[in-house]
C-alpha positions as CSV (number, residue, x, y, z in Angstrom):
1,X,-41.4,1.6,-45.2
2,X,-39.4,2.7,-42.1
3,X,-37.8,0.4,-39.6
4,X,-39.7,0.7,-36.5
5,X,-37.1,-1.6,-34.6
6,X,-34.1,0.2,-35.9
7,X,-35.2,3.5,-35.0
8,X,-35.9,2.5,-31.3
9,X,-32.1,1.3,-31.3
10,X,-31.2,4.4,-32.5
11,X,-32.7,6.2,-29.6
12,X,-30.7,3.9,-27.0
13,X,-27.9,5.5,-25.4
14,X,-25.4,3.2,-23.9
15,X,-22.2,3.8,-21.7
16,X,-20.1,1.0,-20.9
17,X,-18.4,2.2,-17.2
18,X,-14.9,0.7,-17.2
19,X,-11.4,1.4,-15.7
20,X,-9.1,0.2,-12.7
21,X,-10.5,-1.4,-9.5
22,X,-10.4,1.1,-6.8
23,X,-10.8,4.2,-9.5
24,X,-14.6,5.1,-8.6
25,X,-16.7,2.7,-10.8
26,X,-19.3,2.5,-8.1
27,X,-19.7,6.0,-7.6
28,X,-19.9,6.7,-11.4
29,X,-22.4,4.0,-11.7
30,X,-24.9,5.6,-9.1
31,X,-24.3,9.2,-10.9
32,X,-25.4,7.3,-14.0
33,X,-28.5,6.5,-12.0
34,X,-29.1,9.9,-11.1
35,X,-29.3,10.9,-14.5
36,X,-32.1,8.2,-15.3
37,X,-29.5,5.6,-16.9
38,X,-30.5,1.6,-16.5
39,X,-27.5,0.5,-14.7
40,X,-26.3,-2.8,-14.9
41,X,-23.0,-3.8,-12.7
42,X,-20.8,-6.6,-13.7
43,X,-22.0,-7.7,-16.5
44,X,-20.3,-10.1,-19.4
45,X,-19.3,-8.3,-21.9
46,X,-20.7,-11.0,-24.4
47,X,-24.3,-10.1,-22.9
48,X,-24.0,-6.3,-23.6
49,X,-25.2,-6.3,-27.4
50,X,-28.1,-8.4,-25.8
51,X,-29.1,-5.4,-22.9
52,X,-29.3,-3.3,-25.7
53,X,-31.8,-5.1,-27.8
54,X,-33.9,-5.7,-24.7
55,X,-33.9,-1.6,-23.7
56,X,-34.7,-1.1,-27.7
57,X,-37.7,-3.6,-27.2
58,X,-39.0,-1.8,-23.9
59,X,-41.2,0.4,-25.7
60,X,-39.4,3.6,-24.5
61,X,-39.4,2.6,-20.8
62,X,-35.7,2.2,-21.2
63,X,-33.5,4.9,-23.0
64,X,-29.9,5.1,-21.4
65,X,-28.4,2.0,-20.5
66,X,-25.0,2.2,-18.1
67,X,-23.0,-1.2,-18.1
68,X,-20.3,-1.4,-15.8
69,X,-17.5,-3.6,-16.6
70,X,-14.4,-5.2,-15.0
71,X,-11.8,-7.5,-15.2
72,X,-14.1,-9.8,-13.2
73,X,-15.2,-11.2,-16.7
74,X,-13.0,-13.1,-18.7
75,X,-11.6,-12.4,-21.3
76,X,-12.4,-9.3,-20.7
77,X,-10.4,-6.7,-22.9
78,X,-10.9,-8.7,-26.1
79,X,-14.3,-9.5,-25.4
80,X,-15.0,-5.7,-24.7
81,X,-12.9,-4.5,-27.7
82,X,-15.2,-6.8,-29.7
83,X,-19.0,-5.9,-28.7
84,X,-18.1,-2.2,-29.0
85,X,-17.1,-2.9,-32.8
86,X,-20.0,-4.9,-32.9
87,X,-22.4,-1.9,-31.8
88,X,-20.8,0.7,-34.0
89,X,-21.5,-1.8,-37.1
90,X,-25.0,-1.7,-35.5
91,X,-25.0,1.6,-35.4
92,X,-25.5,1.9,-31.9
93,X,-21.4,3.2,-30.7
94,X,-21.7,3.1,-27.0
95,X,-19.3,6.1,-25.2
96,X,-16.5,4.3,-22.8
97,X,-15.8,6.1,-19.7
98,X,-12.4,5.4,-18.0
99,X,-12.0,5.8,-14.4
100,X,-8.1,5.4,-13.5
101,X,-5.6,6.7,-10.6
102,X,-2.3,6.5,-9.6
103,X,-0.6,3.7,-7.9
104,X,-0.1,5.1,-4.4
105,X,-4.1,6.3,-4.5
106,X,-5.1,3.4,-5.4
107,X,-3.0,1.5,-2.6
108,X,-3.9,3.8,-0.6
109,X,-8.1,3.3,-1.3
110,X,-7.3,-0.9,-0.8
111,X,-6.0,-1.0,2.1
112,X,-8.2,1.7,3.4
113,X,-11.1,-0.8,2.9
114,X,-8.8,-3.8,3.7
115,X,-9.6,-5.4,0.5
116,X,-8.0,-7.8,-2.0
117,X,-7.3,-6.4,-5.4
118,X,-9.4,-8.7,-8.2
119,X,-6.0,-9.9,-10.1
120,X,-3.4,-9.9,-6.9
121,X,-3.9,-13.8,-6.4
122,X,-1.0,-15.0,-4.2
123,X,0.8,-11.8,-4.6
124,X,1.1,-8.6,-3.7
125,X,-1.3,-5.6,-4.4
126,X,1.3,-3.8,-6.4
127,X,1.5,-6.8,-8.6
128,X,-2.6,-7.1,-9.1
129,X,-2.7,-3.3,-9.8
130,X,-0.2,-3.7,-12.3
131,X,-1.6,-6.4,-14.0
132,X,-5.1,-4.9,-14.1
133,X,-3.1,-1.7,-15.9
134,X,-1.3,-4.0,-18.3
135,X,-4.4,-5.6,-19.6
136,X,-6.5,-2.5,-19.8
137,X,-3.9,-0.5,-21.8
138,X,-5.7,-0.7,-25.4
139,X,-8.8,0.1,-23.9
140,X,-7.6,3.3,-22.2
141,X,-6.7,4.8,-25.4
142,X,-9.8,3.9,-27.2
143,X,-12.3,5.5,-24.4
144,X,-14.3,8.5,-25.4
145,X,-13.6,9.6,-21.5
146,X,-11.0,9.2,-18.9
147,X,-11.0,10.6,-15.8
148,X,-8.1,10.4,-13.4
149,X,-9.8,10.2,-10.1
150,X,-6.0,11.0,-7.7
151,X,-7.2,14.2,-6.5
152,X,-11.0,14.0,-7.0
153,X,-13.3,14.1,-4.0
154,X,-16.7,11.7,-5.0
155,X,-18.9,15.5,-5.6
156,X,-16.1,16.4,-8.0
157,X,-16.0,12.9,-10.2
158,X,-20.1,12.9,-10.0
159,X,-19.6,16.5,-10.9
160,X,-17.2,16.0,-14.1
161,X,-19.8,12.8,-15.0
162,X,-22.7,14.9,-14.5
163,X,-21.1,17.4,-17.7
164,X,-20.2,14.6,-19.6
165,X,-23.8,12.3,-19.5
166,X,-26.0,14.8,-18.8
167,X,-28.6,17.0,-19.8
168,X,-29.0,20.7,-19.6
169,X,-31.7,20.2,-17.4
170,X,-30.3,18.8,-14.0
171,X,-32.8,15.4,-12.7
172,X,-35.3,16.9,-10.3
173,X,-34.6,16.2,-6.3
174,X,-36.6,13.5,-4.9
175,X,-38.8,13.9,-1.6
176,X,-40.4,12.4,0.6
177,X,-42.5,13.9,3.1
178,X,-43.1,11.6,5.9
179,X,-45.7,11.8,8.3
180,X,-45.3,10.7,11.9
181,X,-46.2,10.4,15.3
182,X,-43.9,11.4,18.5
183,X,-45.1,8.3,20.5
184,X,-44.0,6.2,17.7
185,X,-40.7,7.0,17.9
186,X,-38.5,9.3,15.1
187,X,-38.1,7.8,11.5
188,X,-34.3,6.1,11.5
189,X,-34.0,7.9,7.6
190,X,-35.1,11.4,8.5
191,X,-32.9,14.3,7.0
192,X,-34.7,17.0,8.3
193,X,-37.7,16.5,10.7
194,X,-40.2,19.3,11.4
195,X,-42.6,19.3,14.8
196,X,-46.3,20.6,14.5
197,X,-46.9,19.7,17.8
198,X,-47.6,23.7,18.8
199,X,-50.6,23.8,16.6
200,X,-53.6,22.9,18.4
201,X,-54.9,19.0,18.5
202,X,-58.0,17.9,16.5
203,X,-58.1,14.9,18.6
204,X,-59.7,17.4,21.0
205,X,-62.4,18.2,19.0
206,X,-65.1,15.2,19.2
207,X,-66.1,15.8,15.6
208,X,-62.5,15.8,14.2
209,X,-61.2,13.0,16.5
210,X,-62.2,9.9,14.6
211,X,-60.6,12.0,11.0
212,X,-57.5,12.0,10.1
213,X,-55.5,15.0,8.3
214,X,-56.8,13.5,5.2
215,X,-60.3,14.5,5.9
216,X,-61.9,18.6,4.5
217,X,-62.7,19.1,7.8
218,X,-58.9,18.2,9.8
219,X,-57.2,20.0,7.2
220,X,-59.2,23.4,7.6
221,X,-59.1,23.4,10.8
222,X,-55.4,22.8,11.6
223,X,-54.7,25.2,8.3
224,X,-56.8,27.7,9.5
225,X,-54.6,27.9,13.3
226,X,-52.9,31.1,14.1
227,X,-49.3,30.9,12.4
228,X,-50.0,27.5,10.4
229,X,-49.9,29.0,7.1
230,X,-47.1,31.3,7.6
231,X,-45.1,28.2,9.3
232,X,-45.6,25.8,6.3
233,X,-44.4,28.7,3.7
234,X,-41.4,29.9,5.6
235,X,-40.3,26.3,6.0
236,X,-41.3,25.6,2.1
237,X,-38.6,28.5,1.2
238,X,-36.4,27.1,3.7
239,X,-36.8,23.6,1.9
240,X,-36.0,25.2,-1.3
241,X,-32.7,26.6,-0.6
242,X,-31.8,23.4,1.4
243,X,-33.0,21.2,-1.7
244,X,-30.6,23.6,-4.1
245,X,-27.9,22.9,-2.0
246,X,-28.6,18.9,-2.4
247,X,-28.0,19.6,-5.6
248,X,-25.3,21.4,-6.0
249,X,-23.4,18.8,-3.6
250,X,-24.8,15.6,-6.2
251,X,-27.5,15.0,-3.1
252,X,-31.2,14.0,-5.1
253,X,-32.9,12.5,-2.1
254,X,-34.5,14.0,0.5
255,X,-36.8,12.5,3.0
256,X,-38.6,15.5,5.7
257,X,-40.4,13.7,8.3
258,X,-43.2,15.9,9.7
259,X,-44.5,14.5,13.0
260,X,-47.1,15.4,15.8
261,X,-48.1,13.2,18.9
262,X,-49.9,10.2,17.1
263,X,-49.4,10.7,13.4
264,X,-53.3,11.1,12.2
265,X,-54.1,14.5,12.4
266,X,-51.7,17.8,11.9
267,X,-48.7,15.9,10.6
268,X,-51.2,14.4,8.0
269,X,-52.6,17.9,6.8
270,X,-49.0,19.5,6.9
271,X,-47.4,17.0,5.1
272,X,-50.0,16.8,1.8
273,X,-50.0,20.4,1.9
274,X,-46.3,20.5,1.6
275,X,-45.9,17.8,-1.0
276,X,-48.4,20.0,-3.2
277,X,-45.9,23.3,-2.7
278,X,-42.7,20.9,-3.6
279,X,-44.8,19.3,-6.9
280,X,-44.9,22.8,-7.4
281,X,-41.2,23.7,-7.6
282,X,-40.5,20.6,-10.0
283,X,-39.7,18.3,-7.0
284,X,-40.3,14.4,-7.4
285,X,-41.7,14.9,-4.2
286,X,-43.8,11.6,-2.7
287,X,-46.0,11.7,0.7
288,X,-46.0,9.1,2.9
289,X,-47.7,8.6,6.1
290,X,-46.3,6.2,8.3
291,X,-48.4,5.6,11.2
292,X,-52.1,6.7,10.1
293,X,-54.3,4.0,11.3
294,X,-52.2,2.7,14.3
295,X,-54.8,4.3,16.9
């Protein structure tokens, strides 16, 4: 009789994000993310064995676990050291990334965000940084990573994690296609916004008036307008070489807002129609429309 439970353990893959304040644990954390990790910040080490048996009891919802750790915790090293051991027995070895710098970056990042180093107490920043190097020396030599972050820009550091924790298949760009309406002002979020205000108005048409793009009707007619079509493609291959680009720069969100006068009709129609082409490249892509049903 196989072990169920154990198996599910064994397909848990955990990382345990550590290193020196200041080094880039955040922005490793959120590549994690990207790359469809459960991320949990700050957590006891103590209560890292238990994460685990909860992602191994999700039924599969939950497959890559990311802990971040710091000398926040107490007893931190030791307490680390230990559940690591404890996995590996378990048969469940986590990989350690270390994230470290040199003294003057790492200075230089503090005071930068005018913030107090985690172990400086009364003293000086030097001292704190020190300390925090002191303590994690055994760790350091045990991690399956380390990456000195001195001379890395964030895209190069998500870049080098992206190789380490990922998988041959880069995580799909996300989308959003948001419909909206001109006399409702532009969405705050927008990274790209696209005006279909030169096709012709269905609010003019008494039959298509009370529709919205939703509707058979609205979206034939505003798909069937002189240059419609050939907009919508040459702004979906337009999309596709911006969304590459995301990529390539460690960008996987994009939100396009599509907008006409009041948001019910053309912006509607456009936006569906160019969710469906995006689905169709392998984009995560999501439609939303903002202000349908304001009139």
């Amino acid at each position: 009789m196989t072990d169920d439970g154990a198996d599910a353990r064994r397909g848990i893959e955990v990382v345990i994000v550590t290193g020196l304040s200041g080094a880039g644990r955040s922005t490793a954390a959120k590549c994690l993310e990207d790359l469809g990790f459960f991320v949990v910040d700050n957590l006891p080490p103590e209560l890292i064995s238990t994460m685990v048996d909860l992602g191994s009891r999700s039924q599969g919802a939950v497959t890559r676990i990311a802990v971040v750790v710091d000398v926040r915790s107490r007893a931190f090293s030791a307490d680390l050291q230990e559940v690591i051991i404890d996995l590996d027995r378990r048969d469940e070895r986590p990989r350690v990334l270390f994230l470290e710098a040199g003294d003057d970056v790492l200075i230089r990042r503090f005071e930068n965000v005018r913030r107090q180093h985690p172990l400086q107490g009364d003293g000086r920043l030097v001292d704190g940084i020190a300390a925090e190097r002191e303590l994690l020396r055994g760790l350091a030599g045990e991690a399956d990573l380390v990456i000195d972050t001195s001379v890395l820009n964030v895209h190069e550091l998500r870049a080098k994690i992206e190789a380490a924790f990922g998988s041959d298949i880069a995580p799909p760009l996300r989308a959003t296609l948001l419909s909206f309406g001109y006399k409702y002002g532009l969405p705050a979020d927008a990274d790209l916004v696209m005006d279909v205000r030169f096709l012709p108005n269905p609010h003019w048409i008494p039959e298509l008036r009370d529709l919205t793009g939703l509707a058979t009707g609205v979206r034939d007619y505003v798909l069937s307008q002189e240059g419609a079509i050939e907009f919508v493609e040459q702004f979906h291959r337009l999309l596709q070489l911006v969304g590459a680009g995301y990529q390539r720069e460690g960008r996987r969100y994009l939100t396009l807002a599509i907008g006409c006068t009041g948001g019910k009709h053309r912006s509607v129609t456009i936006a569906e129609r160019m969710g469906t082409l995006l689905q169709g490249d392998g984009v995560d892509a999501k439609v939303v429309h903002r202000d349908l049903g304001r009139e």
